[in-house]
PAFIRO-395494 format. One line per field, with one value per residue (C-alpha): residue in three letters; residue number from 1; y, x, z. Coordinates in Angstrom, 1 decimal, decimal comma. Each point is the difference from the previous one (the first is absolute). Example, Ala and Ser with C-alpha at 12.3 -4.5 7.8 and 13.67 -1.06 7.14 Angstrom:
type <- c(ala  ser);
seq <- c(1  2);
yy <- c(-4,5  3,4);
xx <- c(12,3  1,4);
zz <- c(7,8  -0,7);
***
This chain:
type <- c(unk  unk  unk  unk  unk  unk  unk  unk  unk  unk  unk  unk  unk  unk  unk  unk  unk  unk  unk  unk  unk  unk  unk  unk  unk  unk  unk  unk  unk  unk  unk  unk  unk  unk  unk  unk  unk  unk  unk  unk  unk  unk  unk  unk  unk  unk  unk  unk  unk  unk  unk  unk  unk  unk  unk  unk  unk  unk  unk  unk  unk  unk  unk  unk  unk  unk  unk  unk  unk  unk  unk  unk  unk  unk  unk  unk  unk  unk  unk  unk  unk  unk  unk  unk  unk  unk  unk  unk  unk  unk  unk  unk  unk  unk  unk  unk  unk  unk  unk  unk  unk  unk  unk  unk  unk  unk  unk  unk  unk  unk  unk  unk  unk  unk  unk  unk  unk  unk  unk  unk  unk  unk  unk  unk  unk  unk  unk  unk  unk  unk  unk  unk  unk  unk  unk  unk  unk  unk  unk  unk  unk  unk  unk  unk  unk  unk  unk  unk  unk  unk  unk  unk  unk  unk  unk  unk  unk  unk  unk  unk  unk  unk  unk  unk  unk  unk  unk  unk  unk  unk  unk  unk  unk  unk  unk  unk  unk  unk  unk  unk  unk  unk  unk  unk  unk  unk  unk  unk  unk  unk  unk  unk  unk  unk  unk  unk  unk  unk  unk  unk  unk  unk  unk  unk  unk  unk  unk  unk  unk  unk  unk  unk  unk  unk  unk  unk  unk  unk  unk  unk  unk  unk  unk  unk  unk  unk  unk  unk  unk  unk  unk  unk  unk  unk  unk  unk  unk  unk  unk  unk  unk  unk  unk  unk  unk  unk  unk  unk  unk  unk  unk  unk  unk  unk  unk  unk  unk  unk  unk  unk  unk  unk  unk  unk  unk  unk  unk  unk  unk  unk  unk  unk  unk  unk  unk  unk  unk  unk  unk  unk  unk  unk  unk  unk  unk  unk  unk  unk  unk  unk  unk  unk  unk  unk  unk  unk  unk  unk  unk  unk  unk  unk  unk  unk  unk  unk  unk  unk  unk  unk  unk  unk  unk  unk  unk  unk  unk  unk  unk  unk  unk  unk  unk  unk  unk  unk  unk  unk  unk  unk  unk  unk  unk  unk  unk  unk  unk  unk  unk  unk  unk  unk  unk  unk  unk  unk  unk  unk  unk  unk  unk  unk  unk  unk  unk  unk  unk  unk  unk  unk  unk  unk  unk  unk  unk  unk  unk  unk  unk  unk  unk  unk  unk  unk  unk  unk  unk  unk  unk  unk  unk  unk  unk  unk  unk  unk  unk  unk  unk  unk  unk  unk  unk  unk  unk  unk  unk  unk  unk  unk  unk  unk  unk  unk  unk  unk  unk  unk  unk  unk  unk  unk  unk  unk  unk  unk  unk  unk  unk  unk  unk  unk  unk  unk  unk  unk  unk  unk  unk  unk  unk  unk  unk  unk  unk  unk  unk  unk  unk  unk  unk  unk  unk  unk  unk  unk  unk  unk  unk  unk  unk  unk  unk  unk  unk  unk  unk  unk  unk  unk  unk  unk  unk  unk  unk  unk  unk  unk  unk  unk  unk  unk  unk  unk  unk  unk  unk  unk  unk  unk  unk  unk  unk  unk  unk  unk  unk  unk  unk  unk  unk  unk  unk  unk  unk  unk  unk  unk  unk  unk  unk  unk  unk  unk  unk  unk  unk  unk  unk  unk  unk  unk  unk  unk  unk  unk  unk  unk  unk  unk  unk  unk  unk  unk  unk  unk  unk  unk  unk  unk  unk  unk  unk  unk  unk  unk  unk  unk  unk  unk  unk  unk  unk  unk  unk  unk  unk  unk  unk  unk  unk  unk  unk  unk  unk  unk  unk  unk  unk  unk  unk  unk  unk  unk  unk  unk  unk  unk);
seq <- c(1  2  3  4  5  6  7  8  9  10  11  12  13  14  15  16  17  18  19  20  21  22  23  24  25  26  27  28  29  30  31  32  33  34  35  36  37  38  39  40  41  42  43  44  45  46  47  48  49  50  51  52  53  54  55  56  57  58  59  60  61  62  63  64  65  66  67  68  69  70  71  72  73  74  75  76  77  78  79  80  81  82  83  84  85  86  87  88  89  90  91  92  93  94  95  96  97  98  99  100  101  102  103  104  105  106  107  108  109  110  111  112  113  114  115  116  117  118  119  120  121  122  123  124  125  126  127  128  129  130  131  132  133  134  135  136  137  138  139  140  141  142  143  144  145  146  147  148  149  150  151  152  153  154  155  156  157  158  159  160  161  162  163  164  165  166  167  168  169  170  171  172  173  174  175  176  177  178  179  180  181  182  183  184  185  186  187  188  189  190  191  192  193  194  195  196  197  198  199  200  201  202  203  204  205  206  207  208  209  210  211  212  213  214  215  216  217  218  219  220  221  222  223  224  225  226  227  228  229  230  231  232  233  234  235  236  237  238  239  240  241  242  243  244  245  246  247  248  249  250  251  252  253  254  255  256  257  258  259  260  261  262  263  264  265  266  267  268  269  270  271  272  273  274  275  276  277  278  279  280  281  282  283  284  285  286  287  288  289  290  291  292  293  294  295  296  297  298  299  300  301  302  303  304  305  306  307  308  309  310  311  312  313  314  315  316  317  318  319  320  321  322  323  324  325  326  327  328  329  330  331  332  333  334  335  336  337  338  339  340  341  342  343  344  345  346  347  348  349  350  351  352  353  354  355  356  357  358  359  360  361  362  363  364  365  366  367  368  369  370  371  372  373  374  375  376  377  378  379  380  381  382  383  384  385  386  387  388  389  390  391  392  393  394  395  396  397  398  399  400  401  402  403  404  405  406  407  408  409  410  411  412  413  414  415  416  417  418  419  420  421  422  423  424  425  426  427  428  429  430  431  432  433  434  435  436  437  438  439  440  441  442  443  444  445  446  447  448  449  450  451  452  453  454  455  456  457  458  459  460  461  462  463  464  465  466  467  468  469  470  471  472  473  474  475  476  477  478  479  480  481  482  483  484  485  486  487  488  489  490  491  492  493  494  495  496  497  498  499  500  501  502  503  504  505  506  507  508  509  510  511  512  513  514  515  516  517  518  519  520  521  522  523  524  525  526  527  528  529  530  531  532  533  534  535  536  537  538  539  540  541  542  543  544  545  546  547  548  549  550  551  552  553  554  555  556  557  558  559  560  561  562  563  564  565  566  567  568);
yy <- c(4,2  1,2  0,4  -2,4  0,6  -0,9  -1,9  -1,3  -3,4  -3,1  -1,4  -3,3  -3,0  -3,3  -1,7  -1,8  3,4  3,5  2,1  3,1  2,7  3,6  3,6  2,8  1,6  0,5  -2,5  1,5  0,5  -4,2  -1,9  -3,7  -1,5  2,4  -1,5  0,1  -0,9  -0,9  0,6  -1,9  -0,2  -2,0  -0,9  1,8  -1,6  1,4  -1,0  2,0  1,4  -1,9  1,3  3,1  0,4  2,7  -0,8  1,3  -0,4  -0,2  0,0  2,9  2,3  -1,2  0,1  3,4  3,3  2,2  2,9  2,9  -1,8  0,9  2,9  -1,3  -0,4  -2,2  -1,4  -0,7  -1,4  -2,6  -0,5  -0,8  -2,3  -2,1  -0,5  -1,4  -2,3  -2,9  -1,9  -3,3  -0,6  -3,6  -1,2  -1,2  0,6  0,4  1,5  0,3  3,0  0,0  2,0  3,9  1,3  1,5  -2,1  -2,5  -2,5  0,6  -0,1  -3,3  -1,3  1,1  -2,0  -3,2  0,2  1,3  -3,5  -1,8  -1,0  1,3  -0,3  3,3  1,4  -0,8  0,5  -3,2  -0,7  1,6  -2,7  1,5  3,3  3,3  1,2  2,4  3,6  -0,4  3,0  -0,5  2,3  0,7  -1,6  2,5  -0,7  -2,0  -2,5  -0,8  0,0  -2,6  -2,2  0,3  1,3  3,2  1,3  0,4  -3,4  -1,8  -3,0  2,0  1,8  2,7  -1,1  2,8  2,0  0,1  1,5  2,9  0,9  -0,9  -2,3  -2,5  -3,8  -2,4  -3,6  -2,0  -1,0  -2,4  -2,0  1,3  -2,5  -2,7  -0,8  0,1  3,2  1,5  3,9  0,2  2,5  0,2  1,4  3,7  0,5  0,3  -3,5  0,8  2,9  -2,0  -2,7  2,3  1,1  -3,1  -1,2  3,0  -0,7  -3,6  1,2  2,7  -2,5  -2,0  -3,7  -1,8  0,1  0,9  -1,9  2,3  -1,7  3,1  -1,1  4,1  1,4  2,2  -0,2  0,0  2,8  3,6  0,3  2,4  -0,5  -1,2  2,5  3,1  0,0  0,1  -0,8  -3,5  -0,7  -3,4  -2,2  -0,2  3,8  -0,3  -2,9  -0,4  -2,8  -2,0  0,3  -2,5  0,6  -3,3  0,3  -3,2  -0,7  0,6  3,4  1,6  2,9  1,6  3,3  0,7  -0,3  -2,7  -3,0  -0,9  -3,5  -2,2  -2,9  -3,0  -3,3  -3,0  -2,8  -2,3  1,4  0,0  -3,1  -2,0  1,0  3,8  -0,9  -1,7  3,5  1,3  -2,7  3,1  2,7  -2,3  -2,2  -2,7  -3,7  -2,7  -2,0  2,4  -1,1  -3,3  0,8  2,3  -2,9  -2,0  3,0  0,1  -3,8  0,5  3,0  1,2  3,5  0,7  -1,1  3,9  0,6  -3,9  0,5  3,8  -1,5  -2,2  0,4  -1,3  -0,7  -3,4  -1,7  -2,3  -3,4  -3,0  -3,0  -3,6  0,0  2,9  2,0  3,9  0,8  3,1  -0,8  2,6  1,0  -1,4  3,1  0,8  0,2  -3,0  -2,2  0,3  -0,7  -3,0  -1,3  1,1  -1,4  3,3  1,3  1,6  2,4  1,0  0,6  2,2  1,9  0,7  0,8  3,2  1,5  0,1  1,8  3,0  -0,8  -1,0  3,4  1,6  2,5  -0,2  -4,8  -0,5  -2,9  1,5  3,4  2,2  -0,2  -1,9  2,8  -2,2  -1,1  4,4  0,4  -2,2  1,4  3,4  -1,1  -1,7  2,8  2,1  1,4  1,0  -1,0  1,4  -2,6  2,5  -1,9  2,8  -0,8  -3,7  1,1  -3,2  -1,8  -3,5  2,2  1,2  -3,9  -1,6  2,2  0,4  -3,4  -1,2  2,5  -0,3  -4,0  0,5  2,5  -1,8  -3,3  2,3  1,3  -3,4  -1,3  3,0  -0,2  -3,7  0,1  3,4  -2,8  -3,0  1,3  2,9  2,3  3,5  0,7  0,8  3,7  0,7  0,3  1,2  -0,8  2,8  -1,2  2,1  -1,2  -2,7  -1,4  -0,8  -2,1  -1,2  -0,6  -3,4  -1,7  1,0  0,0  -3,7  0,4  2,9  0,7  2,3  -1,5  -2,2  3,5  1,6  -3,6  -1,4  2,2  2,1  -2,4  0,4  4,0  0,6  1,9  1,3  3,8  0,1  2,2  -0,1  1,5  -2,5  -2,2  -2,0  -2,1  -1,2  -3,2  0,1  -1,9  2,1  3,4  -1,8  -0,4  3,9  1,5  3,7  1,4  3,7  0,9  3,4  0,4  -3,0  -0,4  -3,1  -2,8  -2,4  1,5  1,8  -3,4  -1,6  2,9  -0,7  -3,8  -1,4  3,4  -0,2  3,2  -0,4  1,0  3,0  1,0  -0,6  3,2  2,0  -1,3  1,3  2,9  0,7  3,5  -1,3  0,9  1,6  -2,7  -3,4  -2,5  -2,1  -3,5  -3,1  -1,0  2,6  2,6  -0,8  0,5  1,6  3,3  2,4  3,1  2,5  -1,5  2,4  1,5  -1,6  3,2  1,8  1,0  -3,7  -0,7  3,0  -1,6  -4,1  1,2  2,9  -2,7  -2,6  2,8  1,1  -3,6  -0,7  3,2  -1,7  -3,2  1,9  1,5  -3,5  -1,9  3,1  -0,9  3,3);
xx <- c(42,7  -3,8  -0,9  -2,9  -3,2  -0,9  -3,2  -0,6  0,7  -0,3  -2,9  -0,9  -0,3  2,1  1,6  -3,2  -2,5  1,0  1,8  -1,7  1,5  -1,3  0,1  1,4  -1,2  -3,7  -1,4  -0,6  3,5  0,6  -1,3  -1,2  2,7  3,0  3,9  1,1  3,2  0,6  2,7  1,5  3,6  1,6  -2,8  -2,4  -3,3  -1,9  -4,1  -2,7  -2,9  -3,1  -2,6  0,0  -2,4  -1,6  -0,1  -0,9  1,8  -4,0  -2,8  -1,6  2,5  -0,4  -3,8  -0,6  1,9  2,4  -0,7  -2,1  -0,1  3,8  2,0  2,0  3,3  -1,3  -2,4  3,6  1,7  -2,5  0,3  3,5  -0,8  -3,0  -0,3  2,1  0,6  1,8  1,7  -0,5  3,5  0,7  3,9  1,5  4,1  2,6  3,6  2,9  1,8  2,5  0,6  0,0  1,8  3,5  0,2  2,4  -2,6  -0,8  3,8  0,2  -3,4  1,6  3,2  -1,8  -1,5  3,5  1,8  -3,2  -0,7  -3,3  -2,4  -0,6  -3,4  -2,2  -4,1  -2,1  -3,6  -0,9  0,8  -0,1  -2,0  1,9  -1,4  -2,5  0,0  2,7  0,1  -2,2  0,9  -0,9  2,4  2,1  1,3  3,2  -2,0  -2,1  3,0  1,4  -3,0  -1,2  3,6  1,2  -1,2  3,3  0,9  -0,3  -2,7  -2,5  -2,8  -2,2  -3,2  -1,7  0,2  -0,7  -2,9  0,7  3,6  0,2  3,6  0,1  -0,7  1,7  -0,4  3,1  -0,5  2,7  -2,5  -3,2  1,0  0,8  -3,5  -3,4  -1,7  -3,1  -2,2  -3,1  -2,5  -4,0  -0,9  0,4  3,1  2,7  1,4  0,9  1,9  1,8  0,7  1,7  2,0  1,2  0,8  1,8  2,1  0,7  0,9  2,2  1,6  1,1  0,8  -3,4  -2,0  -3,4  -3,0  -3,1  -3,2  -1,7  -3,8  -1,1  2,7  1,3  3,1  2,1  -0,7  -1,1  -3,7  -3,0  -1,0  -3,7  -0,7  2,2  0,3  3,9  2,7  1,7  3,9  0,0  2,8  1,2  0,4  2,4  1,9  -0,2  2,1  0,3  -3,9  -1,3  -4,0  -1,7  -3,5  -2,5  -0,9  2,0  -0,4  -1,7  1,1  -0,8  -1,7  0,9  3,9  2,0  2,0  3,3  -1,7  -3,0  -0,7  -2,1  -0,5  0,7  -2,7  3,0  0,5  -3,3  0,1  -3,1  1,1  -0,3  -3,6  -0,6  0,7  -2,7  -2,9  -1,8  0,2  -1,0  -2,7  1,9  -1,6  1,9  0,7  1,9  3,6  -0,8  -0,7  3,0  2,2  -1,7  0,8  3,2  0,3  -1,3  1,9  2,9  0,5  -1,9  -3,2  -1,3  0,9  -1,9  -3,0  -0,7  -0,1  -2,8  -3,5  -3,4  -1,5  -2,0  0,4  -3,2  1,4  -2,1  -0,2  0,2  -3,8  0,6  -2,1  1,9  1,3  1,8  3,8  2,6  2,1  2,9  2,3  -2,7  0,4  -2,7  2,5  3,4  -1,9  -1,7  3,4  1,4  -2,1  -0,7  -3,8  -1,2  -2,4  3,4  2,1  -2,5  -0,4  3,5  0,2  -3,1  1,8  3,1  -1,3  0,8  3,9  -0,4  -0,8  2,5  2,0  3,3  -0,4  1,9  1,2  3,4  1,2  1,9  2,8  0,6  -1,2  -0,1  3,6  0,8  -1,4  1,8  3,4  -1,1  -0,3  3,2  1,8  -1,1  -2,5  -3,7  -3,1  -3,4  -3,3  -2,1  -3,4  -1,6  -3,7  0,8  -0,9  -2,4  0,5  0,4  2,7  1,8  -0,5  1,2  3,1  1,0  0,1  1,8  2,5  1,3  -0,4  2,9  2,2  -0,4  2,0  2,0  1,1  0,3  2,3  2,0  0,2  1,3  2,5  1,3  0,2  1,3  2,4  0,6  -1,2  -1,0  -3,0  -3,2  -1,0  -2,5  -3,6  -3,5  -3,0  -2,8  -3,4  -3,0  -3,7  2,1  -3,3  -1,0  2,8  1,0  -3,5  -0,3  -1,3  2,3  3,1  0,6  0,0  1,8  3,8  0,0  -0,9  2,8  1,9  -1,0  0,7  3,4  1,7  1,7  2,7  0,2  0,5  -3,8  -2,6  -3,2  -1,5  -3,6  -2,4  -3,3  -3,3  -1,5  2,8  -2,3  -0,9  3,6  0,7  1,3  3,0  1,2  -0,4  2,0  3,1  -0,1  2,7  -0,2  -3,4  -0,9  -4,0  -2,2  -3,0  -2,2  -3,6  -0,9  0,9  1,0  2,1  2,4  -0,1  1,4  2,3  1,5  0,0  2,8  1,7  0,3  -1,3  -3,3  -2,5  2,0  -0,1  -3,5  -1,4  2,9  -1,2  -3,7  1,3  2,6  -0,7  -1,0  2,6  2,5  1,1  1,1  0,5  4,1  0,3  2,0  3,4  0,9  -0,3  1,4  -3,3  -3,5  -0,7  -2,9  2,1  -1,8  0,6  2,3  -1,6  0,2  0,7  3,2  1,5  -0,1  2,0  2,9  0,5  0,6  1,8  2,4  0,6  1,5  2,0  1,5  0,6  1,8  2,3  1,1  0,9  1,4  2,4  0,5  1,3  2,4  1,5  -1,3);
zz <- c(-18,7  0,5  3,8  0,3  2,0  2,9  0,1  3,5  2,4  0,5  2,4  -0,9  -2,4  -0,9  -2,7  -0,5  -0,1  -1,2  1,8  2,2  -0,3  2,1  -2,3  0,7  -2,8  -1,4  -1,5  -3,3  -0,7  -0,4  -2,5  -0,4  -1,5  1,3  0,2  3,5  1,5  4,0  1,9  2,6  1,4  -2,9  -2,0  -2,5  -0,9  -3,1  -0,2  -2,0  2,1  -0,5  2,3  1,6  2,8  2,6  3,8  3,1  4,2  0,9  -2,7  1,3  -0,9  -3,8  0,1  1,6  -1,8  2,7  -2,3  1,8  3,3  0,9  -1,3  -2,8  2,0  1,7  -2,9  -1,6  2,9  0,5  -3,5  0,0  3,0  -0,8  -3,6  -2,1  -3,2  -0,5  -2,9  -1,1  -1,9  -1,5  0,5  -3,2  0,3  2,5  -0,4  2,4  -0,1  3,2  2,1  0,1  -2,6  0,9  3,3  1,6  -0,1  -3,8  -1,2  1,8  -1,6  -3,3  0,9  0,3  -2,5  -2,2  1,7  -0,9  3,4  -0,3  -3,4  -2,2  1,2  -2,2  -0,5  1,5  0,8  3,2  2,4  3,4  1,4  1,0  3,7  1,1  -0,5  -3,1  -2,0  -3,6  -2,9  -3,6  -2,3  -1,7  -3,6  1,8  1,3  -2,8  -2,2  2,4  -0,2  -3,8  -1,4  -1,8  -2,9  -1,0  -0,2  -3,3  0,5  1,9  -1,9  2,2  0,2  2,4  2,4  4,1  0,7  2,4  -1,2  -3,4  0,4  -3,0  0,7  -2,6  -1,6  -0,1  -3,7  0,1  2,8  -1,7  -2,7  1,3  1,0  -1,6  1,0  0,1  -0,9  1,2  0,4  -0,9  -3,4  -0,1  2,8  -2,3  -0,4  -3,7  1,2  2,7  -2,4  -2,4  2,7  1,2  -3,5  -0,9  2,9  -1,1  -3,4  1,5  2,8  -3,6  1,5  -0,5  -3,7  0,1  -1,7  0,3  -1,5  -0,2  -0,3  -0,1  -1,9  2,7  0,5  -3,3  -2,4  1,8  1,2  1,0  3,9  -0,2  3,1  -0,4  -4,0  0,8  -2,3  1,5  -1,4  -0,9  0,8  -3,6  0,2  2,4  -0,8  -3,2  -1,3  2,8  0,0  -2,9  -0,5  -2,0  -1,1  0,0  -3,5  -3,7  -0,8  3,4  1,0  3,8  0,0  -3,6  0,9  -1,6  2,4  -0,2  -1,5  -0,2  2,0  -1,8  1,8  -2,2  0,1  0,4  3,4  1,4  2,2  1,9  3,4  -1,8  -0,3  3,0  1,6  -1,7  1,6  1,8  -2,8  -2,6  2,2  -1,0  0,9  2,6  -2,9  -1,7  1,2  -1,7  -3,2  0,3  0,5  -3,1  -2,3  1,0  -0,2  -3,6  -1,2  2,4  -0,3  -3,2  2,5  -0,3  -3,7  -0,4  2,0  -1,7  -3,4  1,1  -0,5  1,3  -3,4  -0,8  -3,2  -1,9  -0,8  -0,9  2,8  -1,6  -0,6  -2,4  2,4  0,3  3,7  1,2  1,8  1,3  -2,7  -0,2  1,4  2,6  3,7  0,2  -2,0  1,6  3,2  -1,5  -1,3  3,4  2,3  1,6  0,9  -3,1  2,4  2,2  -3,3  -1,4  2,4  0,4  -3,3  0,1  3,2  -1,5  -3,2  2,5  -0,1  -3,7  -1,4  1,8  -2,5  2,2  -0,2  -3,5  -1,1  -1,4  2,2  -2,2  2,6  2,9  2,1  3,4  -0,2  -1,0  3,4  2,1  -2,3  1,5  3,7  -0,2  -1,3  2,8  -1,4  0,6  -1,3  0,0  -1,8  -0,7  -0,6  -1,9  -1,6  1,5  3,7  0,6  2,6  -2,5  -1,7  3,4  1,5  -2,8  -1,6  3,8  0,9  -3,5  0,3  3,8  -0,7  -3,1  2,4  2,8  -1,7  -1,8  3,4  1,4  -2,7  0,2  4,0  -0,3  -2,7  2,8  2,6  -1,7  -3,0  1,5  -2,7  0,3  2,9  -0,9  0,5  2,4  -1,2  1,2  -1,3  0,5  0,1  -0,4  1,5  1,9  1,0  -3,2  -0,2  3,7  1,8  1,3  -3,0  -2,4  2,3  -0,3  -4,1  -0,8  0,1  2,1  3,1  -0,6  -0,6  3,3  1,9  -1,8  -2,4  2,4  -0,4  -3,9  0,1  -0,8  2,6  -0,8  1,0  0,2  -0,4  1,4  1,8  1,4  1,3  2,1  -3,1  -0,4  1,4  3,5  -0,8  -2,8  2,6  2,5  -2,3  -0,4  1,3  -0,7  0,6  -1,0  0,6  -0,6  1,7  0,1  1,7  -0,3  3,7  -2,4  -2,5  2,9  1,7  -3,0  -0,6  3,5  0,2  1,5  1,5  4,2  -0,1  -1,9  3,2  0,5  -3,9  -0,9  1,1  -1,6  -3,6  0,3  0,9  -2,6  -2,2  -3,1  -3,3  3,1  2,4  0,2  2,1  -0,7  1,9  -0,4  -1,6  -1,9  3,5  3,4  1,9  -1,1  -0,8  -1,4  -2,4  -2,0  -3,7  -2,2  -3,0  -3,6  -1,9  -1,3  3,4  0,3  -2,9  0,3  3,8  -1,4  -2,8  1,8  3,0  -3,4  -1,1  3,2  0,5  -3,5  0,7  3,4  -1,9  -2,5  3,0  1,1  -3,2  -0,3  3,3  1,8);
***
């Protein structure tokens, strides 16, 4: 195993600051962010350097230069003997690992522990301090291996890299899903990149479908980089069939390339609460939800179909005196809410800022095929499928195809989950919902209407966890971040947005620095459930290198189990 290096000492600090730690070596050859490892008797501690800090035994020596009043020698001895720097290093794990290997002592730890008289070591939060002057060290690809996992192990996907020595840092993907996640990054640091990545790895992992609603058409068919002018491979590229592209609209096509099929909404689906969503895009009025309810009253789910078909025409009738007065006709908007008992203002209003959804090509009264039920087919069947929004990229289109869509999987996922726990039937397949703009959907004002709030807070239960995507995650509601488990951030500038980022982790104080600080479209920072303890890694690359390394690992791994069925 790789020797590792030998950083410095402990000198100070507590479980409830950072640790202190003295170098022995410049400076410059530690970086913010570093994996270390301390050593003491039985137990190792592993931190990541936070702060890293010049001092002095007496300020004068730091504020006056030796050089030219001493010969060097001596310049270089005083050096050595005054000035120094320190670590700030911020505790995360502890691990005991006995004692020295090839001892008495350590064949007797291992016989405990054989007899079961003593629990397997095992990786907990740092709960205790080792003492002064322990021995600090850069981890070596071992010890990051034994905190994040080996690459050679099937559920974990390589994510980046350390810093300084390039060792690989995974995801477990079998945690990653299990809890709503989050990409961050401000516009222009690679988030699409980084997203492509991760998704590729939850393809490639294979036990969770993946809904992508794809608002920019990145992510199914191949691409040109806006910045580089680079060929980008699309996920349908490498997947192919178990990649299912659908395009908004009969007939659309995305970037002249035709999808596997067309998605059109039926008017029969549209529900109120589908429109209530849409209250800010639309300016909608306060009374809105009430004349909702009385075209529903009046027409059940043929309300959208009913109320198009209306106009706001006025008829000339004679009154009883002969005398000629205009009325609302009599399939106007004015006369259903005469008949109704519904403002005739409010219901005409209603009416003019829905024209916006009326003329939309991809609302039809009769879909050529039930496109919404082929979808959730293809998510049970463990497959993947990419909405590309193509001309439709509006936020009305994004909020309201969005919200119907993960309204319709979500109970489809719910009725599945319970028939799993009550007739025993088959168990629903694990599914993630990737959400581009998340604000747009998930700010405080639209949180409480849409699904997925409800997604991010409940559905965990029901197989179903969200991925979003987003550059300006301080605009999503607080208590939709705080049910994030997995959270993977580029560089981001602004207080708030790396405050939100970190809400809820112990470590936020420590961490917030670390994110301004990130090297925008190379490094990102990993925290929460789906690592054991935070970490900054330089991001791998989305190119072809990328793809030879996740598809060699599957083969290598398919010969093994080809070994293993045969008994070898």
């Amino acid at each position: 195993m790789e020797q590792r290096t030998k950083i410095g000492y402990l000198v100070g600090g507590g479980l409830k600051e950072n640790f202190r730690v003295r170098l022995i070596l410049s400076p410059q050859e530690v970086q913010e962010g570093a994996f270390v490892i301390i050593q003491s008797g039985e137990w190792n501690y592993y931190g990541i350097v936070t702060d890293i800090q010049l001092g002095a035994t007496d300020p004068r020596f730091a504020d006056e230069q030796m050089e030219g009043r001493f010969p060097s020698h001596i310049s270089k001895a005083l050096h050595g003997q005054t000035l120094y720097a320190n670590l700030e290093v911020l505790p995360n794990l502890m691990l005991e690992v006995g004692p020295e290997l090839g001892t008495p002592a350590y064949k007797d730890w291992q016989g405990k522990i054989a007899a079961g008289l003593k629990d397997e070591p095992r990786i907990l939060p740092v709960k205790n301090i080792p003492p002064h002057h322990a021995q600090v060290f850069l981890a070596n690809e071992g010890d990051i291996a034994e905190i994040f996992g080996s690459p050679d192990e099937k559920n974990n996907f390589i994510i980046g890299y350390t810093r300084e020595q390039n060792h690989p840092v995974c995801i477990d993907m079998e945690k990653f899903v299990q809890r709503s996640s989050g990409v961050f990054g401000a516009t222009g640091t690679g988030k699409s990149f980084l997203t492509r990545l991760v998704l590729a790895g939850l393809m490639h992992y294979n036990k969770a479908s993946v809904f992508v609603l794809d608002m920019h058409n990145e992510y199914g068919f191949d691409d040109v980089a806006s910045d580089t002018k680079k060929a980008v491979t699309g996920l349908k590229t490498k997947f192919k069939s178990k990649v299912r592209i659908v395009g908004l609209g009969g007939g659309s096509t995305i970037r002249g390339q035709v999808p596997d099929f067309n998605l059109e909404i039926s008017t029969g689906d549209i529900s109120t609460s589908d429109i209530e969503t849409l209250m800010q895009e639309l300016n909608l009025r306060e009374t809105t939800p009430t004349t909702l309810n009385a075209l529903y009253g009046s027409f059940g789910k043929d309300w959208f179909t009913r109320f198009k078909a209306m106009n706001r025409l006025e008829v000339t009738v004679e009154d009883d005196k002969g005398k000629a007065k205009k009325v609302p006709h009599p399939e106007s908007v004015a006369a259903w809410a005469n008949e109704n008992g519904v403002n005739v203002m409010a219901a005409e209003a209603l009416f003019e800022k829905l024209g916006r959804l009326f003329d939309k090509p991809y609302i039809v009264e009769k879909p050529a095929a039930d496109s919404v039920r082929e979808i959730i087919q293809s998510l049970e069947n463990g497959q993947h499928v990419v909405l590309s929004f193509g001309n439709h990229d509006q936020d009305l289109d994004y909020l309201l195809v969005s919200n119907l869509l993960t309204r319709k999987i979500r109970k489809a996922w719910e009725h599945k989950t319970n028939a799993f726990r009550t007739h025993g039937k088959e168990e629903p397949r694990q599914l993630i919902i990737v959400v581009e703009e998340a604000h747009k959907l998930l700010n405080r004002e639209m949180a409480a209407q849409t699904t997925f709030a409800t997604i991010a807070r409940e559905l965990r239960k029901y197989y179903v966890t969200l991925l979003i995507v987003d550059q300006r995650p301080s605009q999503i509601y607080d208590e939709v971040m705080s049910q994030l488990g997995t959270r993977i951030s580029g560089w981001l500038g602004d207080e708030d947005d790396i405050h939100a980022v970190l809400s809820g982790l112990a470590s936020r104080d420590a961490l917030r620095g670390m994110i301004a600080r990130l090297q925008q479209r190379e490094e990102v920072l990993i925290a929460g459930w789906g690592v054991p303890m935070p970490i900054p890694v330089r991001s791998r690359r989305y190119d072809e290198q990328f793809w030879k390394e996740l598809f060699a690992g599957k083969e290598k791994r398919s010969r093994e189990q080809d070994m293993k069925d045969l008994g070898f």
